[in-house]
N, C-alpha and C positions, 0 to 999 in steps of 0.2 A: 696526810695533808696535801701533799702534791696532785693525788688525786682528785681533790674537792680542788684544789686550783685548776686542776685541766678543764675539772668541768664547769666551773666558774666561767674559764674563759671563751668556751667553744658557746654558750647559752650569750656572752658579753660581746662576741668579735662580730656580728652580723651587725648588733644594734654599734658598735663601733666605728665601722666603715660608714653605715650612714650618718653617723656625726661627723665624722673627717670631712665627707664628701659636702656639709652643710656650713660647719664650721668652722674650717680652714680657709685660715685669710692670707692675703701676701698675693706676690706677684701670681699673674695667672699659670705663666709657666710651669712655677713650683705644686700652684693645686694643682694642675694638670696629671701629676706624678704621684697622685696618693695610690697606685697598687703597687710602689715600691715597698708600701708597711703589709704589705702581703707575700714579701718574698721578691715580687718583680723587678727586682734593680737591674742596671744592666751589666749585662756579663764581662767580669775583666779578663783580656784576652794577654793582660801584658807579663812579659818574661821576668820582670822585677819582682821580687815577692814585697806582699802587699802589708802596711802597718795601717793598722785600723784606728779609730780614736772614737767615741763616741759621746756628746757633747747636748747635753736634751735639748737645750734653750740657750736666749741671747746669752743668757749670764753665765752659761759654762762653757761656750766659745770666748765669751770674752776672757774667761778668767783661765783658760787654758792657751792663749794666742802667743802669748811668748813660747811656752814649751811646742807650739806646733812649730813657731817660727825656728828654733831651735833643732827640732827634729829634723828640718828642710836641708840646712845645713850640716846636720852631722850624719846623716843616714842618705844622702843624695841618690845611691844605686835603688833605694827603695821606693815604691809608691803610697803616698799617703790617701786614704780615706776619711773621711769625716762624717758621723752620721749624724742628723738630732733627730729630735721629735716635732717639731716647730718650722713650719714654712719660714717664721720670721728669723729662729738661729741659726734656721741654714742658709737665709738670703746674707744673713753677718759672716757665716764663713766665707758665702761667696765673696762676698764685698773685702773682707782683708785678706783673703788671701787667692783671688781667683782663680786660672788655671795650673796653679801648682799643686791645690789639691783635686778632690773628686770628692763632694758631696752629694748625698743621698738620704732617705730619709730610713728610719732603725723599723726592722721589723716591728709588728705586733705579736705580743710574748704566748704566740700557738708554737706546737711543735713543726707543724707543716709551712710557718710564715720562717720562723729563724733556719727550720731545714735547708729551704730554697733562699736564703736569702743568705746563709754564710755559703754554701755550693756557690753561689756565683762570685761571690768575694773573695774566697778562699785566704782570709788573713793569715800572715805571717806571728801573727801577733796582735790581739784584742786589747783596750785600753778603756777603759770606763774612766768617766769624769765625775767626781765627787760624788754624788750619791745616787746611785740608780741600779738596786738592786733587782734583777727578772730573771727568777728561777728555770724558765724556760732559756731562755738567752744564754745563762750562764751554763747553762745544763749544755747546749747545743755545742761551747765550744770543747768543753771539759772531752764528752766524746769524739771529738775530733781531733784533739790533742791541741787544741789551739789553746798558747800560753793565754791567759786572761789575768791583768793587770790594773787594778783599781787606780788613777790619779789623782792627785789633790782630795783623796777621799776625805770626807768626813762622816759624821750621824751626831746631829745633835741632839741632846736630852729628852728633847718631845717626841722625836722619831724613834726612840729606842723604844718606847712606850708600845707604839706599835710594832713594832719587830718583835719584842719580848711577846707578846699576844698574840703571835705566828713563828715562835721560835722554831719549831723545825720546819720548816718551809724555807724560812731565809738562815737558817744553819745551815740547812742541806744547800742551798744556791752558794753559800759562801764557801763549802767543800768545794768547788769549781775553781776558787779564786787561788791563782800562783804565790801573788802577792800584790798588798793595799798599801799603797806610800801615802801615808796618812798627814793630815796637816801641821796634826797637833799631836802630843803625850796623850791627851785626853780622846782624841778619838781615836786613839791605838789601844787605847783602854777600853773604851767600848765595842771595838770591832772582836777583840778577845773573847770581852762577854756576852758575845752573839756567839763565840764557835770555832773561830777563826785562829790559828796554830801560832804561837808567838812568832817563828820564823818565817813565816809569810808576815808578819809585819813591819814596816819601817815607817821613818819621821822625817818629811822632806822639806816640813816648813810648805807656806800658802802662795800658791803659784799666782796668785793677785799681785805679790810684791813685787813680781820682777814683768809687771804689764809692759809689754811696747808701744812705747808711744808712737804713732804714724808721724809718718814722716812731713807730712802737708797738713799738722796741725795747726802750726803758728800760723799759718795764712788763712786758716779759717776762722782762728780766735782774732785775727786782726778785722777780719771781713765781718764776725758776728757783732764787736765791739762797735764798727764804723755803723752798722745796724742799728743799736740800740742807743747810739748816742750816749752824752752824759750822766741820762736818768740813772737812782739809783737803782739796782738789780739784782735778782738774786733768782735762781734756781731750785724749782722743785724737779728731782729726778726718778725714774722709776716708782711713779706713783701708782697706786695701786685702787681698786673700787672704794667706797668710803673714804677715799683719804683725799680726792680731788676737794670736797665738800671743804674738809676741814683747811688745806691749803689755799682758799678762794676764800674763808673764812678770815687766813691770818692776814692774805694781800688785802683785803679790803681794810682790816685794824690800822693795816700798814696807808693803805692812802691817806687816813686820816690825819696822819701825822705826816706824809708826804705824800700828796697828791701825784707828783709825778711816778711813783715807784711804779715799775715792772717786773713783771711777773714772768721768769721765762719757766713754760710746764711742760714737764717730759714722761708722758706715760709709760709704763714701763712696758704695754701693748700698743702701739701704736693703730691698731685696727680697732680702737675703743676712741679716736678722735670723734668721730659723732655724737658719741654721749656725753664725751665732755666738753665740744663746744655748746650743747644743751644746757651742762651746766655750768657753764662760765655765762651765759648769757642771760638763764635765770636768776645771778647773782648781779646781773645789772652793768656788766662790763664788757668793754670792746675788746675785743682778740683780732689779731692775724696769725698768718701760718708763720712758722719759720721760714728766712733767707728773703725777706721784703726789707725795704727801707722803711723802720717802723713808724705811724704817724703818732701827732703829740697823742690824740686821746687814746691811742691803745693801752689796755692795763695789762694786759695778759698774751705773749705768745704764745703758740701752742707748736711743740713739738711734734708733726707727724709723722716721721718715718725715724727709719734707726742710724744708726753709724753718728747720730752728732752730738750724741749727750756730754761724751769726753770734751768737745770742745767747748760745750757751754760752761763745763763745772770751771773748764781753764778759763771762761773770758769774764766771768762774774764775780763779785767779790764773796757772795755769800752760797751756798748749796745745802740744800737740804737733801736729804737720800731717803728715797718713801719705802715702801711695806714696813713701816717702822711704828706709823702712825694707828695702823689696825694689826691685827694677827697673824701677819706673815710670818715676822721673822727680822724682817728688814732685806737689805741688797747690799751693795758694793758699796763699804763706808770708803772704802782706800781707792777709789776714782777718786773723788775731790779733793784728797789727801795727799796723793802724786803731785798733785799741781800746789802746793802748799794753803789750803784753804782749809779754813775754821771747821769741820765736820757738825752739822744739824742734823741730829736724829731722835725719832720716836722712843719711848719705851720696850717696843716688841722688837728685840737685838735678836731672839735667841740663836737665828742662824745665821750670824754675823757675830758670836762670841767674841773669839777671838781677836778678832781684831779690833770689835766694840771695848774688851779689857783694853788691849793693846794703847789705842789711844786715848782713852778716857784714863788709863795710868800716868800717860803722858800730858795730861792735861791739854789733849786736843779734838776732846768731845765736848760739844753742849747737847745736851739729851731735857728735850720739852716733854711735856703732858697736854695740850692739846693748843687751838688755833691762838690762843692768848698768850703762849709761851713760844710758839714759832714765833709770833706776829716780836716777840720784845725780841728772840734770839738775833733773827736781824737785823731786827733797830742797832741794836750794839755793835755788831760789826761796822754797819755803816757810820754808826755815829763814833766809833773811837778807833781811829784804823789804828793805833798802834798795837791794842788788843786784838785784832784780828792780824797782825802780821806777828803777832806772837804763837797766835794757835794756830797759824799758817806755819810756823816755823818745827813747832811743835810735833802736828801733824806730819810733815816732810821728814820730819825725823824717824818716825815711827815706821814708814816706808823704805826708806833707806835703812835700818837698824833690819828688817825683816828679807832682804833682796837673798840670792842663792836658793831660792828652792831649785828652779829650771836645773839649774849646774847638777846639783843634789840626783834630783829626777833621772835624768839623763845618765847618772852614774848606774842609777841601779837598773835602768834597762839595758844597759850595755851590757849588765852581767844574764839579762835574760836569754838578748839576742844572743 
């Protein structure tokens, strides 16, 4: 099976680069740099030995940024790395944590990309974030003896589907792996029934719980507030294709019964604002960007860049969290839920479980079925604040009940290093 992967990928990586090279959006500096997914990053020259992390996208820099912040301080002699896949998660690691770490973008899963590409890094110690299994990758560090350490691992139910349907392929990549500090019971159970050695796994709890909050939040929730004025509000965040429709659908139910309402929208791609100021304007309403003084007739801001979703879930009373609404999966229920707010979400949880149980036991989920059911879930919050500062309280609960993974984490790499 490994073989039919090689040559999978060596027929895959030509037509690859010229998609990188077309479809990579973000700053220009960052595309600039796409033959680092070839190997070509630059060589670290420094005496410190090096800890690695690798982190695909926005959503696994964010949900790993405590345990990095963590690592900064307990490992100081070391040098940290950060890889993704994504111009736009490696613009977020730049953005929280700039020159303390060294971001880069992760090979392409050839032997001749991760060869040249861990040689110039020489980690001390590899570190995968949730789920991102590449038998090559994994293969590259196993023979070099580089420990390789899964974080905040998971595999949800539908992805087992496909792993099971290439089980020795990602059997064999998981023989690489030291050990998977798993989120959950349950995915220390499936990572088992991939292949994986009971003692190579542990339960560290969801490194989302112990999120850091930036420090120059509050002045941005107070600046976004002075923004929007007293109209009612509410946030759609990390929205996904098909789901802008159906959010443009519930805001419009919602003017009808309050014409002033605003709509702050935060795609979960921010290089996809084109298409959906297209569609906010086919649906007949007025948009600006973020960070204007908004005028009465806008219905709908449009979030276009990263780093500000967290402040919007904090300055609104209501948020909804998209891939929820179509067949992702959903995103990060526990943003809006730090900041003690009511949690709006889709049906499609399935890679958000846990924490989708978590609060919906606690009674601090509302879970719709389509724009008619967003459109009322708000209405209620706004219309009975004592009901939403209960499923704010609720919510906040469930956050703080789940905090220590980072602590947890931290323990069992101390036994690695």
């Amino acid at each position: 099976m490994l073989a039919v992967y090689r040559l999978l990928i060596v027929l895959i990586a030509p037509l690859a680069l010229v998609w990188l090279r077309w479809k990579i959006a973000g700053p220009a500096e960052l595309r600039a740099r796409w033959r680092e997914r070839l190997g070509s990053v630059p060589r670290l020259d420094s005496q410190q030995p090096v800890l690695w992390l690798h982190a695909a996208s926005v959503g696994e820099v964010n949900a790993v940024a405590a345990l990095v912040t963590a690592m900064l301080e307990r490992y100081p002699d070391h040098r940290l790395v950060i890889s993704t896949m994504t111009v736009t998660g490696r613009a977020e690691a730049i953005r929280r944590f700039g020159d303390r770490v060294d971001t880069v973008f992760a090979p392409l899963d050839t032997p001749w990309a991760v060869s040249r590409w861990l040689k110039r890094i020489r980690p001390r110690l590899a570190m995968v974030a949730e789920t991102e299994i590449w038998p090559e990758l994994y293969r590259g560090c196993s023979k070099r003896a580089i420990p390789l350490v899964l974080v905040n691992a998971r595999l949800a139910p539908s992805a087992m589907k496909r792993y099971r349907r290439f089980h020795s392929l990602f059997a064999g990549a998981l023989s690489s792996v030291d050990l998977a500090i798993c989120q959950s019971e349950d995915d220390a159970r499936r990572f088992g029934e991939l292949g994986l050695d009971e003692d190579r796994i542990a339960v560290a709890g969801n490194l989302k719980f112990d999120r850091v909050i930036p420090d120059d939040l509050g002045e941005t929730v107070r600046k976004l507030r002075s923004e929007w004025g007293e109209r009612p509000t509410w946030v759609a965040g990390s929205t996904r294709p098909g789901e802008e429709a159906i959010v443009l659908d519930a805001h419009a139910r919602l003017r009808e019964r309050r014409p002033e309402a605003l709509l702050i929208l935060a795609p979960r791609h921010p290089e996809r604002s084109d298409e959906i100021r297209t569609l906010i304007e086919k649906a007949g309403l007025k948009h600006q960007p973020i960070g204007q003084l908004i005028e009465l007739e806008t219905a709908v801001v449009l979030v276009d860049r990263i780093g500000i979703l967290l402040s919007c879930y904090a300055a609104a009373p209501a948020a909804f969290v998209g891939g929820s609404l179509v067949d992702i999966g959903g995103h990060n229920l526990l943003e809006p839920a730090a900041f003690g707010k009511a949690v709006i979400a889709g049906a499609h949880l399935h890679q958000q479980a846990d924490s989708a149980e978590a609060l919906r036991d606690n009674g601090a989920l509302i879970e719709v079925q389509d724009a008619d059911g967003l459109a009322r879930a708000v209405l209620s919050i706004w219309e009975d604040p004592q009901r939403a500062l209960e499923y704010g309280r609720a919510a906040l609960e469930v956050v703080e009940n789940g905090r220590g993974s980072v602590r947890r984490t931290l323990k069992l790499l101390d036994g690695i290093l």
